[in-house]
N, C-alpha and C positions, 0 to 999 in steps of 0.2 A: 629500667630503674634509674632514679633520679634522684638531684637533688634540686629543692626552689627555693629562690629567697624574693624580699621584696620588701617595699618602701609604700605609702599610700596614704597621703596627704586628704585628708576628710575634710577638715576648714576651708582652705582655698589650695586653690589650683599653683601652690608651691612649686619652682622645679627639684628635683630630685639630682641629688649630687650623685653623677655615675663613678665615679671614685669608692666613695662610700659602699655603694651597692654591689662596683665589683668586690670589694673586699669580703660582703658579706658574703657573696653566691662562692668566690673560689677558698671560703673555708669548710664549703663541702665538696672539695675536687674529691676524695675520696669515694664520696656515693656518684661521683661520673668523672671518669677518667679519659671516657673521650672524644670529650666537646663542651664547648663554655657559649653562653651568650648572654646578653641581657641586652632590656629594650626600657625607653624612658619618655615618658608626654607628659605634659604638665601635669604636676600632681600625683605620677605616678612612675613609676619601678618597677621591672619584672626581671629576675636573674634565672639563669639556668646552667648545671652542670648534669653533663649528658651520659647513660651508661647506655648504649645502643645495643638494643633490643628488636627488634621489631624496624622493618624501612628503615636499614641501615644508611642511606643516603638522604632521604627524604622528610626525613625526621624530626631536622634538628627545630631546637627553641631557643627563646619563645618564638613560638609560633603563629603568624599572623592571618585569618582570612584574605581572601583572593580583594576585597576590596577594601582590606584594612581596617576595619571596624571593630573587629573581635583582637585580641591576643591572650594567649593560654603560657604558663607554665607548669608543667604536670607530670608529678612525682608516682610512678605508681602503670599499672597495666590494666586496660579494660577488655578480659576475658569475649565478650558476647560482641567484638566493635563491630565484626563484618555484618553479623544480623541489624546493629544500629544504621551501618552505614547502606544496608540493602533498604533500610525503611526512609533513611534520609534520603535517598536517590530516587526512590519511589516520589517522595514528598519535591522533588524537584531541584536539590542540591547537587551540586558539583565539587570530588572533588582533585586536590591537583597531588596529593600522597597518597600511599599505603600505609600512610600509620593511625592509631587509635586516636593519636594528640588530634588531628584535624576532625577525625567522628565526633569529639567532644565540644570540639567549637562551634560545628553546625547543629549540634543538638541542641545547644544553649540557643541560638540564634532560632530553634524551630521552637523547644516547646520552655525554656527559662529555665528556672529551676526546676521545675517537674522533669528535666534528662536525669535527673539524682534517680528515680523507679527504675529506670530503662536502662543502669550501666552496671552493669557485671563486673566485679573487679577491687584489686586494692590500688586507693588511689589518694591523694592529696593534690588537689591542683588552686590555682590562682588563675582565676581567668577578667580580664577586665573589658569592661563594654563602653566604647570611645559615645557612643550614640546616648549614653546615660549618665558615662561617668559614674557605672557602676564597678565596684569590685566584687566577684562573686569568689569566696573561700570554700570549697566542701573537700571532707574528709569520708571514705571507705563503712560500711555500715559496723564491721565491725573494728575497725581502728588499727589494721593493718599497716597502714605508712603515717606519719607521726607530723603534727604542726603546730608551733609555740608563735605566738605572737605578743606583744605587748605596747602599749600607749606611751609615746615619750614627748618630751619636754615640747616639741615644736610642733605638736599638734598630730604626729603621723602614728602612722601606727606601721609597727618593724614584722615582719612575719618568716617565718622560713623551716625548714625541713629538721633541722636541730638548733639546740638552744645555741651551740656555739655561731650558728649565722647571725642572731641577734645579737652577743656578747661582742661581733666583731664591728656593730654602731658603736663610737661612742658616746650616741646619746642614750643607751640604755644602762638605769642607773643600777647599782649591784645592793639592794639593800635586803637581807635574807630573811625570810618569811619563817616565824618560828614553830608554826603551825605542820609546817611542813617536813621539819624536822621530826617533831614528833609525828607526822604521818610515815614518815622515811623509818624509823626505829621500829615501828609497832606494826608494819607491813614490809620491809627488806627495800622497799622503792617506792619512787614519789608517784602517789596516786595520780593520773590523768584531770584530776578533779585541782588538782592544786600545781605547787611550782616553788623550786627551792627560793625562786628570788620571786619578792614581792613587786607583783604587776603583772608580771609576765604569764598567760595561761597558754590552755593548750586545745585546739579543739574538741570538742568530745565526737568518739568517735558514733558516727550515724547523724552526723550535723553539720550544716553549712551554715556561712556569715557571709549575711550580704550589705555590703558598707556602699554607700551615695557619698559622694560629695555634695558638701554645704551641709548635711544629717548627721545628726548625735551618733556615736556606733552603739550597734544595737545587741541586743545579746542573740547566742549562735539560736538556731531551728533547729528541733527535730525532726528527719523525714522518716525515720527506721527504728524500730526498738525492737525486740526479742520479746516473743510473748507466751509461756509458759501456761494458759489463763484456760487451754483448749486441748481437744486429746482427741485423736484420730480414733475412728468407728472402725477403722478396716482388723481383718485379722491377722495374726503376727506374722502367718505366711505370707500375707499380701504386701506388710507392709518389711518384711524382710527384700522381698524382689522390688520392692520403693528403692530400698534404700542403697542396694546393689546398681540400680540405673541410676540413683543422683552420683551416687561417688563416682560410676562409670562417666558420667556427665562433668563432672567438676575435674579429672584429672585429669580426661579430654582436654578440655577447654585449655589445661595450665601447659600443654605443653605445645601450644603452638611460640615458635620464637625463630627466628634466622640468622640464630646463634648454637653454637653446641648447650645442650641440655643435660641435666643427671637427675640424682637424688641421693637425700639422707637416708641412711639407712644404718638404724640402732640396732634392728632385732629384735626390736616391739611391735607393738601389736601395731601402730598406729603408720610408721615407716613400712614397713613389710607391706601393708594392708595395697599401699601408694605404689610402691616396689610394683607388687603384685599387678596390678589395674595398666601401671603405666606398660610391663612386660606385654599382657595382652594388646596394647594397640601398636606397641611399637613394633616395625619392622626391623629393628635392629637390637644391637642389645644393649640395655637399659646402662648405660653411666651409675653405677653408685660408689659412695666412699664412706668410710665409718673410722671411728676415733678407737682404740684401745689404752688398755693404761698397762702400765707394767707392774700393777697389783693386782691380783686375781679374783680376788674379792670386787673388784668392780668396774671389770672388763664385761662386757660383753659382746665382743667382737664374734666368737663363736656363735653367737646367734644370728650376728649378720650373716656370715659367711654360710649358715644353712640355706637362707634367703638367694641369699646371691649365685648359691650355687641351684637350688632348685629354680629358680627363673635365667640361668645362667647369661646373668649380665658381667658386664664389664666392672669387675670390681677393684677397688682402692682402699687399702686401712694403712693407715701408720698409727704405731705406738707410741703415746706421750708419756713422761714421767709421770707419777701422781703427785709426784711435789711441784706439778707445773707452776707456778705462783708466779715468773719473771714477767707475764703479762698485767700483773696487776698497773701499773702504771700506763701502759697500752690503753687499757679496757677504761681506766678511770679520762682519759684524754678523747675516748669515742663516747663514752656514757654522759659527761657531763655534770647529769646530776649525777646523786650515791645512791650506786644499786648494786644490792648484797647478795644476789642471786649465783652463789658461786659455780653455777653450773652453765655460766657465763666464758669460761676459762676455756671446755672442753669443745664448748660450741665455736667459737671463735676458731680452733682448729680443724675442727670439721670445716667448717668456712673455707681456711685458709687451704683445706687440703681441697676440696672440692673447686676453689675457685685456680688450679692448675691446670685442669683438662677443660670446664663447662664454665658456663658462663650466665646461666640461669639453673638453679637446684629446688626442687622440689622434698616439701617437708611435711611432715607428720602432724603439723600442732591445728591444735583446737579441737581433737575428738575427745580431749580429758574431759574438754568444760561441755561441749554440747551434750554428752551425752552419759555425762557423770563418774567419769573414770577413776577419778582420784579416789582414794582411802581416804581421805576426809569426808567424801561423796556418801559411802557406805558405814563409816562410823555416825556420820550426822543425821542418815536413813531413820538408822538403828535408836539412837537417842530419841528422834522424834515421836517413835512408837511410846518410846516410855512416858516423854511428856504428853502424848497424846490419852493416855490411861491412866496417868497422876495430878491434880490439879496444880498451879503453881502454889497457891498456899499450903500446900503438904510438902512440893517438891523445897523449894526457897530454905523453909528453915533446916527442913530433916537430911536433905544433901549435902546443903551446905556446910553445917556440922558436921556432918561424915566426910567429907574432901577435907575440911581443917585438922582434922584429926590425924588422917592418912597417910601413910611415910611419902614424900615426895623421892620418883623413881623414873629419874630422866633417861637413865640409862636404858632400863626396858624396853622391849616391842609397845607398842602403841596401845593394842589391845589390854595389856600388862599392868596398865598408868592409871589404875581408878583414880588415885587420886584429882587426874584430868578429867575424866568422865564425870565425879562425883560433882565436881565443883562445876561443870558445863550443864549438867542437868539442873542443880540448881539456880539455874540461870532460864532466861527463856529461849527459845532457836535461836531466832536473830543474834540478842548477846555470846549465846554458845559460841556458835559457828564463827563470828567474827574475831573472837578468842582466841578459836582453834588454828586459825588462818594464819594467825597474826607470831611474829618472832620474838617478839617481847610483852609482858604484862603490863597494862595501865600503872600498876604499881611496881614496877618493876623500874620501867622506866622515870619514876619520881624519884627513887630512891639515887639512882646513880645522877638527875639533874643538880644545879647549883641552885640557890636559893631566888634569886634573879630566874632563872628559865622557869620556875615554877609559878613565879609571880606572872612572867609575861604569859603563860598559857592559862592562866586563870583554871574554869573548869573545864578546858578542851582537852578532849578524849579521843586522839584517833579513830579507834572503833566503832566512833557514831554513825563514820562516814557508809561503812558496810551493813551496821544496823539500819540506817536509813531505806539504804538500799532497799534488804529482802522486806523490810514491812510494807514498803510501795510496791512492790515486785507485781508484777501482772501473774498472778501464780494461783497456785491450789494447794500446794503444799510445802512443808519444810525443803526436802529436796529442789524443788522448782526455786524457791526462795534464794538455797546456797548457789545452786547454777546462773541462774539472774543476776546474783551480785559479784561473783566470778568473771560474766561475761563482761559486766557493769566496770570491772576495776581490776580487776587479776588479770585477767586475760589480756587488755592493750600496757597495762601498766609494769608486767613483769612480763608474759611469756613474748607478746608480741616486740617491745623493746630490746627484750633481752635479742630475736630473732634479725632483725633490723640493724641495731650497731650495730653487732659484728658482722653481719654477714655485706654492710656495706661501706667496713670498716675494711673490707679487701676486693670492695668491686665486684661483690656477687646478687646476684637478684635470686632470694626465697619466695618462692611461692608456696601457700598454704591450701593446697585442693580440699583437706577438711575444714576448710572455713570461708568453703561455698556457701552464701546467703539463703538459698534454697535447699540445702542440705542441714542447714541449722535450722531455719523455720520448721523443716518437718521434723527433724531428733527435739526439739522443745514440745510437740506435741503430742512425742511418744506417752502411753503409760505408764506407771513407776515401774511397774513391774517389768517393763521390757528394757530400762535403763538399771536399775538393780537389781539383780535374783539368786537368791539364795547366796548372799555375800557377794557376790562379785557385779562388778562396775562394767557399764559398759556394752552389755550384756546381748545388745541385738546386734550390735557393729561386728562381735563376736562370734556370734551364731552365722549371722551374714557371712562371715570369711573364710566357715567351714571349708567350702567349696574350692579356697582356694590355699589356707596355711595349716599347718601341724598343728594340733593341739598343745603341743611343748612350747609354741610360739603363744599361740592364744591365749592359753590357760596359765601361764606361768606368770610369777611374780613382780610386780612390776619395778624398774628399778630407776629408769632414769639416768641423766649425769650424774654420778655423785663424786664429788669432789675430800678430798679427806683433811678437811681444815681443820678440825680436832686435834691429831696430828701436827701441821703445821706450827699451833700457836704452842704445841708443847716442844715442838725441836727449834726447824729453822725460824721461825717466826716468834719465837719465844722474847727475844729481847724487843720486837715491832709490838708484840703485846703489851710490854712494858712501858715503852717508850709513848704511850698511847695517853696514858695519864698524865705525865708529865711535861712532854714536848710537843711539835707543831701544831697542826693547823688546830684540834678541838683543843686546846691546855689557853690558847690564845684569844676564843672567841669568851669564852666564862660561861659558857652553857654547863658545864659539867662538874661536878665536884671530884676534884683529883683523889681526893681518898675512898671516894668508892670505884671508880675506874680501875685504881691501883686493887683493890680487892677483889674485882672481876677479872683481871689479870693474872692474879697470884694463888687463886684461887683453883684457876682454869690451869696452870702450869703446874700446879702443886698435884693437881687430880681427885680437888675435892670437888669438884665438878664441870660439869661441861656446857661452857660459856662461851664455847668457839663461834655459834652465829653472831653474838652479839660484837665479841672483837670483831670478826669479819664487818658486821656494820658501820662499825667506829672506824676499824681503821680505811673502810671504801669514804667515809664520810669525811678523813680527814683529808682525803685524797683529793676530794671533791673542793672541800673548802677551799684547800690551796688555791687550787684551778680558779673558783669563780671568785672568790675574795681577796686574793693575795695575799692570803694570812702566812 
């Protein structure tokens, strides 16, 4: 796991100031602690900071072919390389390491960009071709390792592993994209689709850019999408034993490294599952560590320690305050942009606990969204029946007058909340579901803007961006539709982000074995009914795990990090709530109207209601702005 930056002069064959470049590459010392390189030819720049992994010797970058023509910088691990590199040898290539970075280069040099089908893995790399004067960019199919680029004044274009590698040019201009803002408010983080500073974007994950000199740049390719569109004929037996050999296949594969290895382990379904699979191959005992909190209400350490004792691995938990909040200033210096995910806090400690003993950790994420896990999953199920037996000209007026009506009941269970439901049926999926996702209301958020931020966003609507989504969605149905645009924009935008800072915010490499390529191809073409059944999410990953977890593991309630900022903004945080309307970085920019800020504030302290995500947003946002504007 790595960090890449880099420089690339389109126009002419400019040289590249290594000054500059170093500056960029060693503002990710953090994602590689150790080893730095960079390499420079007309027109071009490649930086690297190194987290050795894999041919701890032979490794380092960038890295150059045996006759100099190729060089790679590559953020990221390719799962399948030795099968690559047995077909590249076959093909008549030679080579002089054991690491993946050089399979990648002879791939490129065998079949182009068609190596993007043939590489297994999360990855982000820059690879440039002296013989073309090509720069080839590609990004991981599901957006696992993260890359921003942007167009500046002298014709280049700046690229790198976090936004902070670009911010360290100074010819990258800081001018803030309002658009983005309100995407930030109305989803908790900035969609993959956009970027708090205007110009700057970020690959989409499943796409590569391939920039010539002396050529216009062009926009990124798709070579990968997720396609919901098709549903497997096998039956649930068969395709329960599918799916027990792909995870056995995928967690395989994540733990080769010649480094100590672990895993996360919550005591859900999704960690235990990894736990479990990884116990079976290993010859030794499985490395894991888990986070507890010293409020009982949302620990769940005890469910790890089932795990870890029934597979009796080598286990690690430390207990954190739940008023952990001292990292908020941390997180906002690894994040960059503002991301409200405050389940960001506990993760980060896991990290930090995990990255004491092992040196690559193995996690849980991506079974929510393949294969439908979340409670939004099966609330939005549910809904779709009804719109599918109501037409919208029945539903539209006749719900929507019954949600207006309805006591709003934030506090309640979910199920609890017609008023949410009332008003989401009244609406069609797409609008529903993008609603339900979302942390703030279209009108919600007008209300607290200033008269200026209203004007500059005319009529843009955050929510478009995910309505967009499931109505193109390669799908069949509602469900398919919310999964699609999850995988589309939740999943690289929040879980995978969230996964990423911090975990290389202290030198740790996560691998995600449930978000094997081949293991989501076939959970997208499960039937509904094997992804939801009878209320519950999830439902064949579940069945499939009989064999190996409790039912008390399986069957029980899902909970996640939860963090207790409701709380916070009423005791210690209470005067940072306040101070929200009034002072730094948001009170400075004019986007907001100080007297409704102040009422979302006083409001949320007083406990006439609960407004804590939202301060949470404001105040990661204000955090933010500091950082990238000097407000």
């Amino acid at each position: 796991m790595c960090g890449i930056a880099g420089i690339f002069h389109l126009e002419t064959a400019k040289p590249v100031d290594p000054d500059r470049l170093r500056k960029m590459t060693d503002s990710l010392t953090h994602r590689g602690p150790d080893g730095s390189g960079i390499w420079t030819a007309p027109g071009v720049g490649l930086g690297h900071r190194r987290l050795s992994i894999i041919d701890l010797e032979g490794g380092a970058q960038p890295m150059l072919t045996a006759d100099e023509a190729q060089v790679l910088s590559f953020n990221g691990e390719i799962y399948n390389f030795l099968e690559v590199r047995a077909e590249l040898e076959r093909l008549g290539h030679q080579f002089q390491t054991s690491s993946d970075s050089e399979v990648i280069l002879y791939a490129w040099r065998q079949w182009g960009v068609e190596c993007l089908k043939r590489l297994n893995g999360m990855f982000v790399f820059a690879l440039y071709d002296q013989r073309t004067r090509q720069l080839f960019l590609a990004r991981d199919r599901l957006g696992v390792k993260p890359l921003f680029y942007a167009r500046v004044s002298d014709g280049s274009i700046l690229f790198g592993s976090e936004l902070k590698a670009l911010l360290a040019n100074p010819l990258l201009r800081r001018d803030p994209n309002m658009r983005a803002v309100d995407d930030y408010l109305a989803f908790g983080y900035v969609p993959d689709q956009t970027s708090l500073l205007r110009g700057v974007k970020k690959l989409p994950a499943g796409h590569y850019l391939l920039l010539e000199q002396g050529k216009p740049e062009p926009a990124p390719v798709q070579y990968w999408d997720m396609d919901f569109s098709q549903r497997h004929k096998a039956s649930a037996g068969a395709l329960e034993e599918e799916l027990v050999d792909l995870l056995k296949q995928a967690v395989g594969s994540r733990m080769i490294a010649d480094v100590p290895l672990g895993a996360f382990l919550s005591g859900g379904v999704d960690s235990s599952a990894v736990v479990a699979l990884m116990a079976e191959k290993s010859r030794r005992p499985v490395k894991t560590c888990s986070i507890g909190f010293d409020q009982q209400s949302l620990d769940e350490t005890g469910y790890a320690r089932q795990i870890a004792e029934r597979f009796q691995t080598d286990h690690r938990e430390r207990t954190v305050a739940a008023d952990d909040f001292g990292l908020i200033d941390t997180l906002a210096d690894h994040f960059d942009e503002p991301f409200a995910d405050a389940s960001a806090l506990p993760t980060y400690r896991v990290a930090e606990l995990a990255r004491e003993t092992v040196t690559v950790a193995l996690s849980g994420d991506g079974a929510d969204e393949a294969m439908a896990g979340y409670r939004r999953h099966v609330f939005h199920h549910g809904e779709e029946r009804v719109r599918g037996l109501l037409p919208q000209s029945f539903r539209g007026p006749a719900f929507g007058w019954l949600g207006s009506v309805y006591p709003k009941a934030d506090w309640a269970p979910r199920p609890f909340r017609a008023k949410s439901t009332l008003l989401s049926l009244a609406r069609t999926g797409p609008e529903g579901y993008a609603e339900a996702v979302g942390v703030t209301t279209p009108s919600g958020r007008r209300q607290i803007y200033s008269d200026r931020m209203r004007s500059d966003l005319g009529d843009y609507q955050a929510e478009q961006r995910m309505i967009d989504l499931m109505e193109n969605a390669p799908a069949q149905n509602g469900l398919d539709q919310a999964q699609y645009a999850d995988m589309k924009m939740w999943l690289p935008g929040d879980i995978l982000t969230k996964v990423d800072r911090t975990s290389m915010a202290v030198g740790l490499e996560a691998r995600e074995p449930l978000l094997d390529y081949k293991l989501m191809e076939f959970a997208a073409k499960l039937p509904t009914n094997l992804r939801v059944h009878k209320g519950q999410g999830k439902y064949l990953l579940k069945k499939s795990m009989e064999q190996y977890l409790p039912n008390d593991i399986l069957y029980r309630p899902k909970m996640g990090f939860v963090t207790p900022i409701a709380q916070w903004f009423r005791g210690p945080l209470a005067d940072t709530a306040r101070d929200i309307a009034s002072g730094g970085a948001l009170a400075r920019t004019g986007w907001f109207d100080s007297n409704a800020l102040r009422k979302v504030a006083d409001d949320h302290i007083a406990g006439r209601s609960d407004n804590s995500r939202l301060l949470w947003q404001l105040l990661m946002l204000d955090k933010s702005l500091s950082r990238l504007f000097g407000l």
